[in-house]
LOLOSE-503906 format. One record per residue: residue in one letter; residue number from 1; x, y, z of N, C-alpha, C, CB in turn. Coordinates in nm, 3 decimals, padded with zeros to 5 digits. Each point is the difference from the previous one (the first is absolute). Glycine has a CB too. Layout:
BEGIN
+-----+-----+---------+---------+---------+---------+----------+---------+---------+---------+---------+---------+----------+---------+
: res :   n :  n_east : n_north :    n_up : ca_east : ca_north :   ca_up :  c_east : c_north :    c_up : cb_east : cb_north :   cb_up :
+-----+-----+---------+---------+---------+---------+----------+---------+---------+---------+---------+---------+----------+---------+
:   A : NUM :       X :       Y :       Z :       X :        Y :       Z :       X :       Y :       Z :       X :        Y :       Z :
...
+-----+-----+---------+---------+---------+---------+----------+---------+---------+---------+---------+---------+----------+---------+
***
This chain:
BEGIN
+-----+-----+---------+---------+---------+---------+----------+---------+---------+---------+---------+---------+----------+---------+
: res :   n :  n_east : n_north :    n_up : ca_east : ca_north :   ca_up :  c_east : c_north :    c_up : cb_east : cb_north :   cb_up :
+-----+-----+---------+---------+---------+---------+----------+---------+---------+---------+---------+---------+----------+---------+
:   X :   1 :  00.205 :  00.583 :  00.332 :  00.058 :   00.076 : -00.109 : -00.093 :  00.116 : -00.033 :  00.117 :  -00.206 : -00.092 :
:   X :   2 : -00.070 :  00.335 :  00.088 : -00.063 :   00.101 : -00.019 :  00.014 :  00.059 : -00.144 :  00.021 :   00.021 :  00.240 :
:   X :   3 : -00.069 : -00.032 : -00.320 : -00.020 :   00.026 : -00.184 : -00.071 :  00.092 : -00.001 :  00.000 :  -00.202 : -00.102 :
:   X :   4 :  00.006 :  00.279 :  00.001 : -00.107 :   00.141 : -00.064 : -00.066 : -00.058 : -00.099 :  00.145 :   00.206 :  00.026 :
:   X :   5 : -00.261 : -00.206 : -00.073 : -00.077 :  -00.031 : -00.133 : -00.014 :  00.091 : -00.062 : -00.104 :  -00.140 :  00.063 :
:   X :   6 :  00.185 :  00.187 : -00.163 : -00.021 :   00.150 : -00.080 : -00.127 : -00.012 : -00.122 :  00.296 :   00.060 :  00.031 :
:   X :   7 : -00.417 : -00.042 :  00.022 : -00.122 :  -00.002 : -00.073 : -00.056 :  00.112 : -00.088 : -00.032 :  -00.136 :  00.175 :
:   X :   8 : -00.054 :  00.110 : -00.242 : -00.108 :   00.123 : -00.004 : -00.062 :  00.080 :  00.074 : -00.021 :  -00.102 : -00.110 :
:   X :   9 : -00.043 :  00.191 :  00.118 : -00.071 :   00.101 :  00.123 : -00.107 : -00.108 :  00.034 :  00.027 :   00.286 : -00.090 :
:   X :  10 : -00.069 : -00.335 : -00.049 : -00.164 :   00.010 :  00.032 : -00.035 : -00.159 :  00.040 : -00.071 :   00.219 : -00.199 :
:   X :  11 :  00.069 : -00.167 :  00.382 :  00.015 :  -00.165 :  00.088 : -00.119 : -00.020 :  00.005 :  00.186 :  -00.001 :  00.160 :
:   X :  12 : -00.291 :  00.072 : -00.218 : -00.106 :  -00.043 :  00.010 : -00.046 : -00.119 : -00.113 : -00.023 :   00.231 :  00.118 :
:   X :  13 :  00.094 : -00.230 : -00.214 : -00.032 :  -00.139 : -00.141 :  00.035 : -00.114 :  00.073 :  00.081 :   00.113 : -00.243 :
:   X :  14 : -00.178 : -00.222 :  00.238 :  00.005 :  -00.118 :  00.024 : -00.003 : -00.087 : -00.126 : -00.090 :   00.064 :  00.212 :
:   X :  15 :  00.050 : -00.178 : -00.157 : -00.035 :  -00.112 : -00.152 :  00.155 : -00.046 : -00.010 : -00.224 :   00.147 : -00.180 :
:   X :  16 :  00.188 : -00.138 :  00.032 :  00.177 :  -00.056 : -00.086 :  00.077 :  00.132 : -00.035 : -00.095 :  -00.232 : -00.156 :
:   X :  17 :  00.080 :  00.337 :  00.242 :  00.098 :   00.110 : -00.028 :  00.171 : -00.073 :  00.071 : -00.241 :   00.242 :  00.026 :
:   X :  18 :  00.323 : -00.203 : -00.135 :  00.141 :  -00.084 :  00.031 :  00.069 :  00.081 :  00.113 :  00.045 :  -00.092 : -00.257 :
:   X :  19 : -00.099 :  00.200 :  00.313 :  00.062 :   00.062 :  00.165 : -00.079 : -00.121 :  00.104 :  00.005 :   00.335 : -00.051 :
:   X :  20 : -00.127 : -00.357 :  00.001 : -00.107 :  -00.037 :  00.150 :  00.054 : -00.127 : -00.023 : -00.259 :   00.141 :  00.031 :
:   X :  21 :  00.310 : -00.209 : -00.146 :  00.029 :  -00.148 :  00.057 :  00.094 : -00.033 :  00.081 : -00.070 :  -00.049 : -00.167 :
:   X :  22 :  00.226 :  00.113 :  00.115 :  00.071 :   00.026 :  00.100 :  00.005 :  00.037 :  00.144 :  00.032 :   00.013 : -00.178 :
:   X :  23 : -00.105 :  00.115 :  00.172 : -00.034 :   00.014 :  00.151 : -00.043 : -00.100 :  00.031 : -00.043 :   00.195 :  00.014 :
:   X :  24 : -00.109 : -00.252 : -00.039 : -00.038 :  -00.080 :  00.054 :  00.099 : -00.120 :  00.052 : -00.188 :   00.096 : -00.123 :
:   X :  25 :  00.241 : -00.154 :  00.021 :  00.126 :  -00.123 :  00.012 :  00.043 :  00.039 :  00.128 :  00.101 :  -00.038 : -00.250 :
:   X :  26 : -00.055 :  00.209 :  00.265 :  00.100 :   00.001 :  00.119 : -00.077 : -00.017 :  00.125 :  00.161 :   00.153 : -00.116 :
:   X :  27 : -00.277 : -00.125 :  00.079 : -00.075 :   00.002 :  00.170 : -00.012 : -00.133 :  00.070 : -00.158 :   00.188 : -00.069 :
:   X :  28 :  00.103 : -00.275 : -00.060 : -00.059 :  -00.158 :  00.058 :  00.162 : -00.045 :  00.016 : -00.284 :  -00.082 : -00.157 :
:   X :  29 :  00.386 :  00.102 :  00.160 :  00.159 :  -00.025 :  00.061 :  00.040 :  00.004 :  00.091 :  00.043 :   00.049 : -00.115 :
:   X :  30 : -00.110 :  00.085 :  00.154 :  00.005 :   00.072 :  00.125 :  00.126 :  00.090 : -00.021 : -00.118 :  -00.190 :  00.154 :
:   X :  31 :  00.187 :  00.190 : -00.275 :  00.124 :   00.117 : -00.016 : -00.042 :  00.116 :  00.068 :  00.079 :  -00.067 : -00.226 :
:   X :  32 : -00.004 :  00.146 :  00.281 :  00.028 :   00.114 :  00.045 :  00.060 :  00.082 : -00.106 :  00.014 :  -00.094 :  00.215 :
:   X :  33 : -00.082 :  00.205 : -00.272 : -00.011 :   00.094 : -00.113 : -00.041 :  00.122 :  00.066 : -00.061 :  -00.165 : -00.180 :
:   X :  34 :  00.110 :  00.250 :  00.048 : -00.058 :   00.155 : -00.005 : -00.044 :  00.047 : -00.111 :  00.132 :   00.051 :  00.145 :
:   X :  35 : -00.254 :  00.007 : -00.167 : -00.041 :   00.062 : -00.135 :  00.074 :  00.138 : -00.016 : -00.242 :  -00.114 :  00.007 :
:   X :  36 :  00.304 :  00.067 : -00.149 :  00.048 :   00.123 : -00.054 : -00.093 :  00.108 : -00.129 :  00.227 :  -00.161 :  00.071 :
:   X :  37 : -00.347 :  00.193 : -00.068 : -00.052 :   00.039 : -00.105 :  00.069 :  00.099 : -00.090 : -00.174 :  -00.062 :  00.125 :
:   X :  38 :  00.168 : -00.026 : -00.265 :  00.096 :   00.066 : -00.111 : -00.174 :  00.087 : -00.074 :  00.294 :  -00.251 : -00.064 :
:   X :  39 : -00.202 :  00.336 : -00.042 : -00.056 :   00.061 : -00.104 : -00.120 : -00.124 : -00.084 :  00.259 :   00.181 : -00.012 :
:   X :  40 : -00.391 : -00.144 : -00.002 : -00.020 :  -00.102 : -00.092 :  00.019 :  00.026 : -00.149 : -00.146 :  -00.070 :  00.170 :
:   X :  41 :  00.164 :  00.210 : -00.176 : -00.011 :   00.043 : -00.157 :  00.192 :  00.035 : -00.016 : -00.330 :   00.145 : -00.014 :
:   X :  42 :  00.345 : -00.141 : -00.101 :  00.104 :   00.135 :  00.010 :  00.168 : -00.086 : -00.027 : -00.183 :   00.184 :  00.229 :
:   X :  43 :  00.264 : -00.123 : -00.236 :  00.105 :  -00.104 : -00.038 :  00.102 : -00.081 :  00.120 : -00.008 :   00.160 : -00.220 :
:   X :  44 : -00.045 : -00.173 :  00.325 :  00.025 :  -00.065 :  00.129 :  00.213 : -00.018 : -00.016 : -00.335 :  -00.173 :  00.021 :
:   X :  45 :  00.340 :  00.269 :  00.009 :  00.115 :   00.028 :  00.001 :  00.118 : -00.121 :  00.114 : -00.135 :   00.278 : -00.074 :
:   X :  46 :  00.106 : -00.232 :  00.197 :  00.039 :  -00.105 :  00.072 : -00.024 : -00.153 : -00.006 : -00.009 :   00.186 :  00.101 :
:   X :  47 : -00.120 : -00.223 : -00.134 : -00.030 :  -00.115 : -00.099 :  00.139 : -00.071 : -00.094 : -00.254 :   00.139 : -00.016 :
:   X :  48 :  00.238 : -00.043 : -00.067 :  00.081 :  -00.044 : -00.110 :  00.178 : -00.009 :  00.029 : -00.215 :   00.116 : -00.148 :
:   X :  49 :  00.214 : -00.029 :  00.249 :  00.161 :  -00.003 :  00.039 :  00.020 : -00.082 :  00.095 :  00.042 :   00.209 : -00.046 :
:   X :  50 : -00.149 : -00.287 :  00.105 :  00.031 :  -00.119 :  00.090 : -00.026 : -00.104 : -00.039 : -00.024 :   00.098 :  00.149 :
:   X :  51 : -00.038 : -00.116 : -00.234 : -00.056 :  -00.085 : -00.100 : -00.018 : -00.093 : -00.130 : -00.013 :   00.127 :  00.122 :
:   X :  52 :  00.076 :  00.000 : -00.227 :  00.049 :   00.038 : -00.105 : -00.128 : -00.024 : -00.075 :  00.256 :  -00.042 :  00.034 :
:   X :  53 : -00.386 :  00.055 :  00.021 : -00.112 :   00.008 : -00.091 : -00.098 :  00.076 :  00.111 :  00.042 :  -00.237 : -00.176 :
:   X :  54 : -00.182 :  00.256 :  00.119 : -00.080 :   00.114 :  00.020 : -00.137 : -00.086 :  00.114 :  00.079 :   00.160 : -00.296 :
:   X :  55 : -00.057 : -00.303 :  00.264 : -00.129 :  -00.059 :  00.091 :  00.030 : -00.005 :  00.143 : -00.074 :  -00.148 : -00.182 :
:   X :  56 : -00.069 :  00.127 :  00.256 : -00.014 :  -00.046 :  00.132 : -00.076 : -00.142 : -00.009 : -00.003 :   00.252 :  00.098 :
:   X :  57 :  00.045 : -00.295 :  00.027 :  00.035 :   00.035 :  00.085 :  00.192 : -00.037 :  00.049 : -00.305 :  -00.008 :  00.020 :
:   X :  58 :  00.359 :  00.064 :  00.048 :  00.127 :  -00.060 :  00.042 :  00.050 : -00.052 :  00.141 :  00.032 :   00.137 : -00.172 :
:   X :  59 :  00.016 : -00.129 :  00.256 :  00.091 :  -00.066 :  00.085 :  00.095 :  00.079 :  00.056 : -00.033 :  -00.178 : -00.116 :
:   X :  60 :  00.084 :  00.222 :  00.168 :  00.161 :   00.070 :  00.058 :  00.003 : -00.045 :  00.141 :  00.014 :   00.240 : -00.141 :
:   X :  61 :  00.086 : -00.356 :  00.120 :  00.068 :  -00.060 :  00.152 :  00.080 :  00.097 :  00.056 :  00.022 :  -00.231 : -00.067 :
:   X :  62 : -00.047 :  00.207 :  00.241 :  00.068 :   00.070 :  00.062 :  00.174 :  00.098 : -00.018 : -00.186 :  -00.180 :  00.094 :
:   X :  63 :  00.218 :  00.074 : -00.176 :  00.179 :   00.048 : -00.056 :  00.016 :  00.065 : -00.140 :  00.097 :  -00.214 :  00.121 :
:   X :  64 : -00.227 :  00.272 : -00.156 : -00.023 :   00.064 : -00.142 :  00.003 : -00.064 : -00.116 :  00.078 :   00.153 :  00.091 :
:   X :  65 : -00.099 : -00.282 : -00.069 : -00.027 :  -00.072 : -00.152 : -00.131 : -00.033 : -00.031 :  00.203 :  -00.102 :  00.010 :
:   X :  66 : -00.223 :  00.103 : -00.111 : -00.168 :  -00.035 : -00.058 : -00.025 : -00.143 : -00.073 : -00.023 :   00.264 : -00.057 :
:   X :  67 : -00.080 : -00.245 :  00.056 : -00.097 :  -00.152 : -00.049 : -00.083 :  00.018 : -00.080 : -00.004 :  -00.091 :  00.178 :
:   X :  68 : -00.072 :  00.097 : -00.305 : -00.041 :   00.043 : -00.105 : -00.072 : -00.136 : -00.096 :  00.193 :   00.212 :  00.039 :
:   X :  69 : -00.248 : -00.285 : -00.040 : -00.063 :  -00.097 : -00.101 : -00.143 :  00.036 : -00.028 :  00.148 :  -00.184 :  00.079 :
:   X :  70 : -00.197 :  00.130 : -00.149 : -00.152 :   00.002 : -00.071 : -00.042 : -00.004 :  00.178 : -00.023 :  -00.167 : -00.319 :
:   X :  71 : -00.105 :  00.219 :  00.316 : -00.089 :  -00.005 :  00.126 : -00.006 : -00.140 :  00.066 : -00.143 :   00.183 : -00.103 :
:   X :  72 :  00.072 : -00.243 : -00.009 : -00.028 :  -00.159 :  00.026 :  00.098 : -00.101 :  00.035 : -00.149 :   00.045 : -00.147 :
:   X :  73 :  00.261 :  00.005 :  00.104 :  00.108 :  -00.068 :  00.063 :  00.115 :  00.008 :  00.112 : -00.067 :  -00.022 : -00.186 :
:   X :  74 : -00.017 :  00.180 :  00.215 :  00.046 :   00.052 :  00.124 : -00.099 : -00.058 :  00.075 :  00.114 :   00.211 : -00.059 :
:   X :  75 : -00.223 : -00.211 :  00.064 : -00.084 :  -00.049 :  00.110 :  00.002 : -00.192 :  00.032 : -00.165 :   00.251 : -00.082 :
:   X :  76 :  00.174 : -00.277 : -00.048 :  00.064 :  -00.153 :  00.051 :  00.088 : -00.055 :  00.075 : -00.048 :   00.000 : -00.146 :
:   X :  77 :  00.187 :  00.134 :  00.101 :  00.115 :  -00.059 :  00.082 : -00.023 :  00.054 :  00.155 :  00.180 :  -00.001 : -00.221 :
:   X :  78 : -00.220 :  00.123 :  00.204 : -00.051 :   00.001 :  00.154 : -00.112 : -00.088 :  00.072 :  00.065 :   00.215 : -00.051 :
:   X :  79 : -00.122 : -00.249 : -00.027 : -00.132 :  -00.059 :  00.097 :  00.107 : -00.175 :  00.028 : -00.328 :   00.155 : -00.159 :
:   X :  80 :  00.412 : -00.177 :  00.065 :  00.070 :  -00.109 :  00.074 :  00.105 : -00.026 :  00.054 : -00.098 :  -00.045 : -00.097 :
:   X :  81 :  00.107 :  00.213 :  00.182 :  00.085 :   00.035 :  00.117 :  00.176 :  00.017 : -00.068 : -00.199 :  -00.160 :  00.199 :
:   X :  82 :  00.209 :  00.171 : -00.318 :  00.148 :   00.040 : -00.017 : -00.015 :  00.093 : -00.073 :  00.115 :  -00.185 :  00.019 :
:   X :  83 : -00.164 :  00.322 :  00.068 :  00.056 :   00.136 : -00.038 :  00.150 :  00.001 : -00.005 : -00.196 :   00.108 :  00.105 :
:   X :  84 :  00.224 : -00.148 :  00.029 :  00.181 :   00.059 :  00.002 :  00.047 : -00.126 : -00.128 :  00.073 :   00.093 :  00.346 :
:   X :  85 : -00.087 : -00.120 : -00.409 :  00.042 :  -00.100 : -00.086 :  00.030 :  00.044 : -00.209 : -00.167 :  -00.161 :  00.246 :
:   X :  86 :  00.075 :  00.303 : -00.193 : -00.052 :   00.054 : -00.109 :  00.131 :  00.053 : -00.097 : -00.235 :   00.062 :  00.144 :
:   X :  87 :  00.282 : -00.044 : -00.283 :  00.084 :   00.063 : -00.028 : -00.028 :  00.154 : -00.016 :  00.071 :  -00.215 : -00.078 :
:   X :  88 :  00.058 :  00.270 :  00.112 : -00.001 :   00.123 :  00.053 :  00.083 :  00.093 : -00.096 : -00.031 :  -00.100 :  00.239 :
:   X :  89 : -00.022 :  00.239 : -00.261 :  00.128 :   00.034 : -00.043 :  00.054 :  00.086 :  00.109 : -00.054 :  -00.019 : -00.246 :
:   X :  90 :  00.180 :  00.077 :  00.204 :  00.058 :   00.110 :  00.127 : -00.052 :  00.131 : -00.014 :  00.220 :  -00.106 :  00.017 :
:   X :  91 : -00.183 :  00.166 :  00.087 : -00.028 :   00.176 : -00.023 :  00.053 :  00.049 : -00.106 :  00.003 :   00.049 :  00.213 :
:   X :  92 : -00.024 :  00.070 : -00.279 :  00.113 :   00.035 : -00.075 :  00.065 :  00.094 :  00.030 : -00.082 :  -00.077 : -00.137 :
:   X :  93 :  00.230 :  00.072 :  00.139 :  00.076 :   00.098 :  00.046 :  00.049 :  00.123 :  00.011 : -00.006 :  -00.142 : -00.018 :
:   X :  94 :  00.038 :  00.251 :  00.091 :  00.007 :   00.117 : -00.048 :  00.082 :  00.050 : -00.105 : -00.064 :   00.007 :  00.189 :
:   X :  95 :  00.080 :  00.078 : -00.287 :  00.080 :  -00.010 : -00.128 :  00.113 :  00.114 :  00.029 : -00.213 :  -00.082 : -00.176 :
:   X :  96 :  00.315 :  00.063 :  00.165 :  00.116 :   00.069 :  00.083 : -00.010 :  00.158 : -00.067 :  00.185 :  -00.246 :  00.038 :
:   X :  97 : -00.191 :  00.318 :  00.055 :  00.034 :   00.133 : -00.073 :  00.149 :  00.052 : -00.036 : -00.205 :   00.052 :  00.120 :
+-----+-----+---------+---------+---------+---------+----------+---------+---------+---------+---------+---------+----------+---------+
***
């Protein structure tokens, strides 16, 4: 399964930063991911419209739906292998002109 991790820039924070746990989660999985580095400052626009809030880190499965919980409970459910298990929301749709 190929997922995007839509993070912060700054891949350099380790420790208990709530991007590095996740990542981390995804690596010791062995998921197959892509870093998406978002804005760290600023009103994270795409964030919020996939999202409907302003934090990282997130999720976007291959078919455009996202995954979004507290860090810590993103990295749990991944580290015990049911990413695809995760609730999702959908894309949101284009608004008819």
């Amino acid at each position: 399964m190929a997922v995007k991790l839509h993070r912060c820039k700054n891949l350099w924070v380790k420790g208990p930063h709530p991007c590095w746990k996740v990542q981390k989660a995804l690596d010791e999985q062995g998921v197959n991911y892509e870093v998406v580095k978002e804005k760290y400052l600023g009103t994270r626009e795409e964030t919020v419209r996939r999202t409907g809030q302003k934090r990282f880190p997130w999720v976007e499965f291959e078919d455009g739906s996202v995954y979004r919980e507290e860090s810590k409970d993103m990295a749990q459910r991944i580290g015990e292998g049911k990413l695809t298990e995760a609730p999702r929301s959908q894309p949101p749709t284009a608004s008819a002109a």
